[in-house]
Jmol script that loads the backbone (N, CA, C; Angstrom):
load data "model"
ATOM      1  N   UNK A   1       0.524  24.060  18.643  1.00  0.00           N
ATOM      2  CA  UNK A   1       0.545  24.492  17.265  1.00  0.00           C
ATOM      3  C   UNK A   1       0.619  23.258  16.378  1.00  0.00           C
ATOM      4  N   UNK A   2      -0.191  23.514  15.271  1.00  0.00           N
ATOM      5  CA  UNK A   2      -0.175  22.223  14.638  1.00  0.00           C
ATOM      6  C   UNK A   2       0.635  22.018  13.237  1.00  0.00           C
ATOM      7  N   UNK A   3       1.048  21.144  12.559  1.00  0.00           N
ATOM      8  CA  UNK A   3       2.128  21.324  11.499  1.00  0.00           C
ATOM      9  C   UNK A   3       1.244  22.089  10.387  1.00  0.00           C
ATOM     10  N   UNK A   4       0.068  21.986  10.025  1.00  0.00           N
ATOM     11  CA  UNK A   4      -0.887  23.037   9.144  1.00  0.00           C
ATOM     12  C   UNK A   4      -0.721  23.996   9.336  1.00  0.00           C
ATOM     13  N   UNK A   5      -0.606  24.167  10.924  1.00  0.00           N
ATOM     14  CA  UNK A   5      -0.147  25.909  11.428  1.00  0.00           C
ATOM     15  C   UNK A   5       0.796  26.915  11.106  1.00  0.00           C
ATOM     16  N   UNK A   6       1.846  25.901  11.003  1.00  0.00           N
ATOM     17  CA  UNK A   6       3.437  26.068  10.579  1.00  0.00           C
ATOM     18  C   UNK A   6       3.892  25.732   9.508  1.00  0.00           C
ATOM     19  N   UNK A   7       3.884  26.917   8.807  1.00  0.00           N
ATOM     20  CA  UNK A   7       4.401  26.397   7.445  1.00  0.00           C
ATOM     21  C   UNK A   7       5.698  25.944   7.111  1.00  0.00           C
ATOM     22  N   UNK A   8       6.524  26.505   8.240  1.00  0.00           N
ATOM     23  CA  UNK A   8       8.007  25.633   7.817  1.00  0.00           C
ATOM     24  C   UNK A   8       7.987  24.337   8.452  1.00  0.00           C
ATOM     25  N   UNK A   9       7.026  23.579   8.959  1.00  0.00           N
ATOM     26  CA  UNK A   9       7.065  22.045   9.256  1.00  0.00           C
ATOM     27  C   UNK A   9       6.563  21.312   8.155  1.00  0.00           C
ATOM     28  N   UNK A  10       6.109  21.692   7.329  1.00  0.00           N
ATOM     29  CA  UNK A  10       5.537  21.244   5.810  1.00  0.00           C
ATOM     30  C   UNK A  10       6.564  20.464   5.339  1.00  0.00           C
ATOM     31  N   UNK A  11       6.304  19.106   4.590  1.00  0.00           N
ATOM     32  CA  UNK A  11       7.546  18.245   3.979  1.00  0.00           C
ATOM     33  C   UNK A  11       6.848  18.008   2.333  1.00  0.00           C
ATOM     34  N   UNK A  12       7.332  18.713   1.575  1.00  0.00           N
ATOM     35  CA  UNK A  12       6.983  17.892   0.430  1.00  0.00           C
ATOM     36  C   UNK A  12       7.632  16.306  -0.225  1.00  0.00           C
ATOM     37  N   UNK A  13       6.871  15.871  -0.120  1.00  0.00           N
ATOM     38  CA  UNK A  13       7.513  14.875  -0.684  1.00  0.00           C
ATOM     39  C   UNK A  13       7.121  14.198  -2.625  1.00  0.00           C
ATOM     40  N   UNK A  14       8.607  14.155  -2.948  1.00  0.00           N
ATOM     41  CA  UNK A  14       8.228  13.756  -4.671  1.00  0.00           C
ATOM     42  C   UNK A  14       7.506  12.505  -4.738  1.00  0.00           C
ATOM     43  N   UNK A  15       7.476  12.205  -6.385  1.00  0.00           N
ATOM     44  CA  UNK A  15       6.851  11.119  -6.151  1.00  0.00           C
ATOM     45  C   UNK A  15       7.931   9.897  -6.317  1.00  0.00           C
ATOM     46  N   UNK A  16       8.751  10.179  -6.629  1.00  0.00           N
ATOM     47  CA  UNK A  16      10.121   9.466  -6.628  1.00  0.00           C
ATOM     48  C   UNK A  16      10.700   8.985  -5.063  1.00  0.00           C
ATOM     49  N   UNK A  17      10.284   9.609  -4.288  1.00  0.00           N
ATOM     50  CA  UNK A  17      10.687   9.567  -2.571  1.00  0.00           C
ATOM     51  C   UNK A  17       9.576   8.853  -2.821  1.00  0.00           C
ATOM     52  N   UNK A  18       8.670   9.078  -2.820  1.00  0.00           N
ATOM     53  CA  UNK A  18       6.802   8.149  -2.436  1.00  0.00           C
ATOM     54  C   UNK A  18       7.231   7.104  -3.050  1.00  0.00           C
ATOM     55  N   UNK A  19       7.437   6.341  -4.300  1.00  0.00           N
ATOM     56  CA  UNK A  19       7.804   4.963  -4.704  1.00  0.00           C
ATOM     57  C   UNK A  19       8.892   4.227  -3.793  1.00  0.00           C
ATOM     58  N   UNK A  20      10.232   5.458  -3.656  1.00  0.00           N
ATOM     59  CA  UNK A  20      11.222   4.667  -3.203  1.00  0.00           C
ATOM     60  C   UNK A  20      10.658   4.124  -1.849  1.00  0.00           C
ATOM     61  N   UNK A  21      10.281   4.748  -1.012  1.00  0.00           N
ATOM     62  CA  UNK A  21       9.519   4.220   0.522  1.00  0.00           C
ATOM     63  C   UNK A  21       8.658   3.159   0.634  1.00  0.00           C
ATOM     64  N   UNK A  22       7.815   3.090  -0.641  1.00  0.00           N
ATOM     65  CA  UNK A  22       6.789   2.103  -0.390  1.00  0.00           C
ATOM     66  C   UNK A  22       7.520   0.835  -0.762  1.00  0.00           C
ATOM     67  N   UNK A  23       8.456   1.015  -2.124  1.00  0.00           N
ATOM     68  CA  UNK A  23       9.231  -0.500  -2.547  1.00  0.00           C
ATOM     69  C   UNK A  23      10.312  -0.287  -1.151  1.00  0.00           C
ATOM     70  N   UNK A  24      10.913  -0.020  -0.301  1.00  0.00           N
ATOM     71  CA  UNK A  24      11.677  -0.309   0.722  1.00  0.00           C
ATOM     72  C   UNK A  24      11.324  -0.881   1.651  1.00  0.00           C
ATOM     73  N   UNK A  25       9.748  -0.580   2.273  1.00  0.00           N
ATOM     74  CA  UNK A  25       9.320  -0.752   2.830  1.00  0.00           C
ATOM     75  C   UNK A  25       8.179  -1.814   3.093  1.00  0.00           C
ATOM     76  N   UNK A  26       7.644  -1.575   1.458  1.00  0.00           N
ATOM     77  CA  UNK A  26       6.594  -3.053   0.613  1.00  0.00           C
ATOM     78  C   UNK A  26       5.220  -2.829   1.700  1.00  0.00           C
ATOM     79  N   UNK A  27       4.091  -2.364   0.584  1.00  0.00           N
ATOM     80  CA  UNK A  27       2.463  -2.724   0.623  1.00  0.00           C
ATOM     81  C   UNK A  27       2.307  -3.667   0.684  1.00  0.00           C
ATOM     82  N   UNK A  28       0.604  -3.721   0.863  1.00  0.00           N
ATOM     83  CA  UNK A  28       0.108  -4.996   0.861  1.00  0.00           C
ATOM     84  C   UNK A  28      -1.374  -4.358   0.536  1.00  0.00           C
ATOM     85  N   UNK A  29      -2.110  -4.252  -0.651  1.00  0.00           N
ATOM     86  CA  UNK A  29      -3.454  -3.948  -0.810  1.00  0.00           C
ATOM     87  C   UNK A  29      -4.218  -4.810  -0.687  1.00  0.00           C
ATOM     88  N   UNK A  30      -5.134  -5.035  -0.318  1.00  0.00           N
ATOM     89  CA  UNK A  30      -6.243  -5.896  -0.576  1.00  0.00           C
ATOM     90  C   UNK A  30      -7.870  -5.281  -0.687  1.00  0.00           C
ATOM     91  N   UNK A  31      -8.937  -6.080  -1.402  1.00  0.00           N
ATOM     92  CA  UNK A  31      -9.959  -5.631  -1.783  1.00  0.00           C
ATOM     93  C   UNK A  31     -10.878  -6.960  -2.265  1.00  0.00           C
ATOM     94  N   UNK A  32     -12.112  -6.369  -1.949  1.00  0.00           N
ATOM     95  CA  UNK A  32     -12.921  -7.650  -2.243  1.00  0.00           C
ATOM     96  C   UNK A  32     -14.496  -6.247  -2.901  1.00  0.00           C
ATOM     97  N   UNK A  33     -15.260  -7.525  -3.991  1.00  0.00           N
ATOM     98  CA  UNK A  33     -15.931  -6.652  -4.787  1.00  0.00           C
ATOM     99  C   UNK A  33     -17.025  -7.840  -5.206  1.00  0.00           C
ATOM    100  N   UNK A  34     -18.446  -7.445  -4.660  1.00  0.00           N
ATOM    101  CA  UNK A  34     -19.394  -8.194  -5.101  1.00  0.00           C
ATOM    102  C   UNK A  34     -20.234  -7.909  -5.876  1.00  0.00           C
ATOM    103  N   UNK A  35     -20.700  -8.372  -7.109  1.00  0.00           N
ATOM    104  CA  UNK A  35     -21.620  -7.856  -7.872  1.00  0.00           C
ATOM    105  C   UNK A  35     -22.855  -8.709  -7.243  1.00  0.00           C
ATOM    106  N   UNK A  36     -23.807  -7.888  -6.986  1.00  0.00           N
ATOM    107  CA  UNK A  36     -25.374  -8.906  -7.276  1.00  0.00           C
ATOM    108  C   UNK A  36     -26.696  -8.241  -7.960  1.00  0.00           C
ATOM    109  N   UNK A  37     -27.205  -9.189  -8.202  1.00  0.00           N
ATOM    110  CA  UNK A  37     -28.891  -8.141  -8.740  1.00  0.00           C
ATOM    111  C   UNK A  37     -29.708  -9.103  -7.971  1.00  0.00           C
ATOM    112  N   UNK A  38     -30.801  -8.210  -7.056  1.00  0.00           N
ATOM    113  CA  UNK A  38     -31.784  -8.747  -6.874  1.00  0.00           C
ATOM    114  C   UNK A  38     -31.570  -9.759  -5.926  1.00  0.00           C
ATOM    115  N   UNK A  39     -30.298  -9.091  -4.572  1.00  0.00           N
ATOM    116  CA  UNK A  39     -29.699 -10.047  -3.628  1.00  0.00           C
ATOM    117  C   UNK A  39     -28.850 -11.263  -4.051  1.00  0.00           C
ATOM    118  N   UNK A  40     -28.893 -11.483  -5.491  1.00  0.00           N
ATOM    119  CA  UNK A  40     -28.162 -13.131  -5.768  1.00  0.00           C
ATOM    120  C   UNK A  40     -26.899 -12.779  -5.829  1.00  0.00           C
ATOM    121  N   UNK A  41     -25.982 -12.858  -5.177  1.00  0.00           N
ATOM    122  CA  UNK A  41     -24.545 -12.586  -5.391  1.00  0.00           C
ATOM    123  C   UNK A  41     -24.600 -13.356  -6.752  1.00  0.00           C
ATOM    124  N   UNK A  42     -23.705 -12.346  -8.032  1.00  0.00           N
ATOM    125  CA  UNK A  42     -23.358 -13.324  -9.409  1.00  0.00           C
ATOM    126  C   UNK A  42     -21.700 -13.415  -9.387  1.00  0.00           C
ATOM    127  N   UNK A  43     -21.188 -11.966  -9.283  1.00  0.00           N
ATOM    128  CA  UNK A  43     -19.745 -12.582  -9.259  1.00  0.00           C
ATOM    129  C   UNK A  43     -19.090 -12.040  -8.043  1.00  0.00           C
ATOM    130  N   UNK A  44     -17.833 -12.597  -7.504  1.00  0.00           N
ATOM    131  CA  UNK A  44     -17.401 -12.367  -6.761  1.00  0.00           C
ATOM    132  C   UNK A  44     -16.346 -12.090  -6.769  1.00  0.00           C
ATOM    133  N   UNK A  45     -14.873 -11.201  -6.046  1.00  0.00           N
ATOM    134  CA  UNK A  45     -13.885 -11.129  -6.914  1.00  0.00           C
ATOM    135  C   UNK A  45     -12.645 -10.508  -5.377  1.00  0.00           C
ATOM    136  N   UNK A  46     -11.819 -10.987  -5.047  1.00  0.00           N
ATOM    137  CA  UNK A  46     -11.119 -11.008  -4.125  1.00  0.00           C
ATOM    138  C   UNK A  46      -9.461 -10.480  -4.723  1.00  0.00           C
ATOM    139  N   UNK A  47      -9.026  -9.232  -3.967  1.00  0.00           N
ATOM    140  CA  UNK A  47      -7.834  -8.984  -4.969  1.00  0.00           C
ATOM    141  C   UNK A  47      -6.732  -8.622  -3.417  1.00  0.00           C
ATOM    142  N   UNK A  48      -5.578  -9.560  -3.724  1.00  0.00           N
ATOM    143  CA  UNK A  48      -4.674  -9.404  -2.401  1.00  0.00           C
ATOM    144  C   UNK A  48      -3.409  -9.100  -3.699  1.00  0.00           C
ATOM    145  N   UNK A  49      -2.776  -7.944  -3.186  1.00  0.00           N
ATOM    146  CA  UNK A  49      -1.725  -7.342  -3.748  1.00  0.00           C
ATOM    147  C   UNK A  49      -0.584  -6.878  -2.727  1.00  0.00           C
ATOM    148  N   UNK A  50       0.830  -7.564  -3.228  1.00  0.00           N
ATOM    149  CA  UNK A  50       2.084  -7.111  -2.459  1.00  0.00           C
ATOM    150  C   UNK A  50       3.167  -6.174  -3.624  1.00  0.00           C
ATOM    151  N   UNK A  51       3.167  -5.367  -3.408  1.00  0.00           N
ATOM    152  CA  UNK A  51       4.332  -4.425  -3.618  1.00  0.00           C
ATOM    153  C   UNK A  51       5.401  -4.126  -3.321  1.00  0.00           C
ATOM    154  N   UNK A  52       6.356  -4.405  -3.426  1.00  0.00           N
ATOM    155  CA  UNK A  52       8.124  -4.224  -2.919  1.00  0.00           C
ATOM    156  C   UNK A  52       9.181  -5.238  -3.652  1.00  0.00           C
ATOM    157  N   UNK A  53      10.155  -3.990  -3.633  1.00  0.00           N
ATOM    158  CA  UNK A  53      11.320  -4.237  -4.221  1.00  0.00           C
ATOM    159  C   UNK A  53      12.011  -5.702  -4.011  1.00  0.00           C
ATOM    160  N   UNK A  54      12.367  -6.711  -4.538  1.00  0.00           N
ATOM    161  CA  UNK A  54      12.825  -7.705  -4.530  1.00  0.00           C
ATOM    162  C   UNK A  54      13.495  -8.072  -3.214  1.00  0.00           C
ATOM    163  N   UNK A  55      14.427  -6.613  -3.396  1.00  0.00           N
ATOM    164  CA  UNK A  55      15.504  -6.765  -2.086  1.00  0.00           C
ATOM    165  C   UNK A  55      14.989  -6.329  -0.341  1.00  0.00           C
ATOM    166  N   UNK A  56      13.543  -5.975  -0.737  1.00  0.00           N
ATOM    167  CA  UNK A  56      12.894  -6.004   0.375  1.00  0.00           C
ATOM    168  C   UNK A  56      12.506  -6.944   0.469  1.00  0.00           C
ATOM    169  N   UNK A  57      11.450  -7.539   0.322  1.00  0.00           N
ATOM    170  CA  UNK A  57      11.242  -9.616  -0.147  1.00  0.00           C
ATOM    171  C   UNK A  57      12.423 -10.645   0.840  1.00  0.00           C
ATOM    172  N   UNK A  58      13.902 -10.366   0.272  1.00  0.00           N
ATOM    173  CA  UNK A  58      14.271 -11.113   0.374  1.00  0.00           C
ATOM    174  C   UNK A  58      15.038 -10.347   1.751  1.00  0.00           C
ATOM    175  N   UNK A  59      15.185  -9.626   2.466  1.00  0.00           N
ATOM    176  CA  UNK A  59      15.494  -9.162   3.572  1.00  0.00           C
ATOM    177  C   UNK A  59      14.419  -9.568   4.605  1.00  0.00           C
ATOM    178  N   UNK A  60      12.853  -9.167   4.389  1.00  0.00           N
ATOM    179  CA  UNK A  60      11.895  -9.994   5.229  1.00  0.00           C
ATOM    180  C   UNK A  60      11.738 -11.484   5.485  1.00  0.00           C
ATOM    181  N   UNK A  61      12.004 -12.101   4.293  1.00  0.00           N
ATOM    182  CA  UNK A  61      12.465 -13.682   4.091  1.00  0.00           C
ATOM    183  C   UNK A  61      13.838 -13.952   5.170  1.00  0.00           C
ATOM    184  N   UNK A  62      14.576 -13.393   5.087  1.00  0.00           N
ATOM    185  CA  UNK A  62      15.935 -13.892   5.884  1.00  0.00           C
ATOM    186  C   UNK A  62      15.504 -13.244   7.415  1.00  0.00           C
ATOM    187  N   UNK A  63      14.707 -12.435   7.912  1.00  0.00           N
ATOM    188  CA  UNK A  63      14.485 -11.650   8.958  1.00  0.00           C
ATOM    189  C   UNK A  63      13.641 -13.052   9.994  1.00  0.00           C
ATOM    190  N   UNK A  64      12.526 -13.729   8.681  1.00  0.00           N
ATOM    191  CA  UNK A  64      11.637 -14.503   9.131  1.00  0.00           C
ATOM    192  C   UNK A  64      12.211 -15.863   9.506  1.00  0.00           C
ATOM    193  N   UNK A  65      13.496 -16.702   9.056  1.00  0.00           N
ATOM    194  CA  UNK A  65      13.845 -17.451   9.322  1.00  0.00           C
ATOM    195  C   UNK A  65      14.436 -17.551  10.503  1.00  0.00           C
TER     196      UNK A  65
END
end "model"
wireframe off; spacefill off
backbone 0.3
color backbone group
């Protein structure tokens, strides 16, 4: 049986739980985006993004030493 199956295995979650988890836990997005015409790459554009709470930061920092 699958949790779709079962409706009392269903978890809603807020979006207040969804922030708190991701800053506890800390993202990392990244993305890359090329414009060209006519094969010439013109711009290029590279986007690396970290997300998390300070005190996550500095718990991975002391974990890593």
């Amino acid at each position: 049986m699958s949790v779709l199956a079962d409706p009392s295995l269903e978890q809603e979650v807020t979006l207040l739980e969804l922030v708190d988890r991701v800053l506890n836990k800390g993202v990392v997005l990244r993305g890359e985006i090329t414009l060209a015409v006519a094969d010439v790459d013109l711009v290029y554009l590279g986007l690396n993004v970290l997300l998390a709470s300070v005190g996550t930061l500095e718990r991975i920092e002391l974990e890593a030493v």
